[in-house]
One Martini backbone bead per residue (centre of mass of N, CA, C, O) as a GRO file, in nm:
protein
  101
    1UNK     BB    1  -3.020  -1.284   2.932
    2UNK     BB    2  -2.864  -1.199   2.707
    3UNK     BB    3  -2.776  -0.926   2.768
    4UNK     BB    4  -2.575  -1.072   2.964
    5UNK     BB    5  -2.398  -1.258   2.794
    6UNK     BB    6  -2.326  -1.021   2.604
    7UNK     BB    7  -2.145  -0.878   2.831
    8UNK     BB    8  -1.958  -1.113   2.870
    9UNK     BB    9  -1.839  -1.162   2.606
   10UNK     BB   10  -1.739  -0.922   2.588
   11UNK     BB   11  -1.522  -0.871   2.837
   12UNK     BB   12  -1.379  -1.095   2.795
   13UNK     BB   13  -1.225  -0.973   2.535
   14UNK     BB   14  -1.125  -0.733   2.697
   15UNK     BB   15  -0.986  -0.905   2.891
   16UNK     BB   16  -0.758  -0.993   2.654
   17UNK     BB   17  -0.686  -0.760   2.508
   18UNK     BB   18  -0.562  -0.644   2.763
   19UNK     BB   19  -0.333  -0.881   2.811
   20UNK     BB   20  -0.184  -0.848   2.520
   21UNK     BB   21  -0.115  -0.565   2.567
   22UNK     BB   22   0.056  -0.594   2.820
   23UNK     BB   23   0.230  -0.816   2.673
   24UNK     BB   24   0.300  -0.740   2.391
   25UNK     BB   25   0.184  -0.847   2.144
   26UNK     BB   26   0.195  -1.032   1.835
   27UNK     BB   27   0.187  -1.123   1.476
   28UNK     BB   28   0.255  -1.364   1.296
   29UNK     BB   29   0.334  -1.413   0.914
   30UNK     BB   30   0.348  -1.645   0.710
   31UNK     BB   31   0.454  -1.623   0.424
   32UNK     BB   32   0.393  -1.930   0.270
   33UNK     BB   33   0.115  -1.974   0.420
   34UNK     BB   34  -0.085  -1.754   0.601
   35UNK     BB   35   0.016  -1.793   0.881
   36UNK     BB   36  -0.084  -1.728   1.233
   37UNK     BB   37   0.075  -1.578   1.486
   38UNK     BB   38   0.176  -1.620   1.855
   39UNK     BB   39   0.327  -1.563   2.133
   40UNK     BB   40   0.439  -1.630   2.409
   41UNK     BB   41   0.456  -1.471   2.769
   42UNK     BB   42   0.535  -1.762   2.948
   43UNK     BB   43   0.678  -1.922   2.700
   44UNK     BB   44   0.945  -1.918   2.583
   45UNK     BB   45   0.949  -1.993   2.233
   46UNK     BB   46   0.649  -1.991   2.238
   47UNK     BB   47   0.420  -2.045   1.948
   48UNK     BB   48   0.079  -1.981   1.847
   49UNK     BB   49  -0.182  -2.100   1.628
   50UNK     BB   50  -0.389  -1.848   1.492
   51UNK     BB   51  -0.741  -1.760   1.450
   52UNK     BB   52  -1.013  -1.635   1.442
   53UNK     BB   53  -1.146  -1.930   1.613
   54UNK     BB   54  -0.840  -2.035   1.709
   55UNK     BB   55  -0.631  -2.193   1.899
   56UNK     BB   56  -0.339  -2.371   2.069
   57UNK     BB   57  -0.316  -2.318   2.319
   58UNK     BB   58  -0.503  -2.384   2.634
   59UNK     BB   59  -0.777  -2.238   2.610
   60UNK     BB   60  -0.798  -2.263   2.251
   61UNK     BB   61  -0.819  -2.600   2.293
   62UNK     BB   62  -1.101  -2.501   2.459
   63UNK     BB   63  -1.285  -2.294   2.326
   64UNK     BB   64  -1.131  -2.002   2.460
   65UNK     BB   65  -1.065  -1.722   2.503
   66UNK     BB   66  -0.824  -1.526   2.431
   67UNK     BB   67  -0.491  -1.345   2.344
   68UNK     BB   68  -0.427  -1.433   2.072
   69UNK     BB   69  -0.720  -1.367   1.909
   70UNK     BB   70  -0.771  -1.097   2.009
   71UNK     BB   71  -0.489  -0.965   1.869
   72UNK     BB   72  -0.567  -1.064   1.583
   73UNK     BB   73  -0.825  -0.923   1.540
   74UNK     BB   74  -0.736  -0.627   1.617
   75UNK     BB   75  -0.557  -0.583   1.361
   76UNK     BB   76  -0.815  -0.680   1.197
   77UNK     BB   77  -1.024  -0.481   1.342
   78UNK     BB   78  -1.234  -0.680   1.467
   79UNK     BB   79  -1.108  -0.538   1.751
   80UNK     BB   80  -1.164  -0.305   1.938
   81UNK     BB   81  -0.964  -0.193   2.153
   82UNK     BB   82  -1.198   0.074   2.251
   83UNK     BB   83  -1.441  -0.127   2.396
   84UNK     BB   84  -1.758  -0.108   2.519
   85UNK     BB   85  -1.903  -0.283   2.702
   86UNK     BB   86  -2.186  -0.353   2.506
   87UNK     BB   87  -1.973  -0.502   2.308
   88UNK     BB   88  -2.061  -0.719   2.068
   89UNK     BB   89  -1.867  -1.022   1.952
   90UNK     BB   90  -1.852  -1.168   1.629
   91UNK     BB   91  -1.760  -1.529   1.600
   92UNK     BB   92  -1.658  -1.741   1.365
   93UNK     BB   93  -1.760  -2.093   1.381
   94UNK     BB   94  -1.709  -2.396   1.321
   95UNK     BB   95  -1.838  -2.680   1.304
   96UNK     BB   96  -1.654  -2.860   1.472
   97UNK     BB   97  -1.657  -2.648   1.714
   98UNK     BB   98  -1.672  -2.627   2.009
   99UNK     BB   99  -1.909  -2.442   2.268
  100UNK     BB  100  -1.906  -2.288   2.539
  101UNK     BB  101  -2.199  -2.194   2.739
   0.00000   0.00000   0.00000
């Protein structure tokens, strides 16, 4: 059963990465507060502000995988690009944060 979970949410992590690659994502980091952006890809001039746990977006908001993390993630290195399907990816949760099993 884990083993099952664990390719699960690779799956989910690869399948946000390549929407975010599709979609041309970039994250913007703000010089004076080092607050990082993703540009939204359907909602022309909205950016939503995304850390390593969590985003503003609306998948976000709800505690689910984006590609605006993703995107994060991946320029952070910490998600590689061409990730194998049985790549598990640990995403550090703050203790507040709803985590949906």
């Amino acid at each position: 059963m884990a083993e099952r979970v664990a390719e699960t949410m690779s799956q989910r992590w690869s399948r946000a990465l390549d929407r975010a690659i599709a979609d041309g994502l970039d994250v913007l980091t703000c010089e004076a507060t080092g607050q990082w952006f993703v540009e939204s890809a359907s909602r022309s001039g909205t950016v939503y502000e995304v850390s390593r746990t969590r985003c503003t977006c609306p998948a976000g908001r709800w505690g689910g995988i984006c590609k605006h993390m993703a995107c994060l993630l991946a320029q952070l290195g910490e998600l590689p690009i061409d990730a194998p399907p049985a790549l598990v990816v640990v995403v550090p949760v703050a203790d507040d944060v709803a985590v949906a099993a």
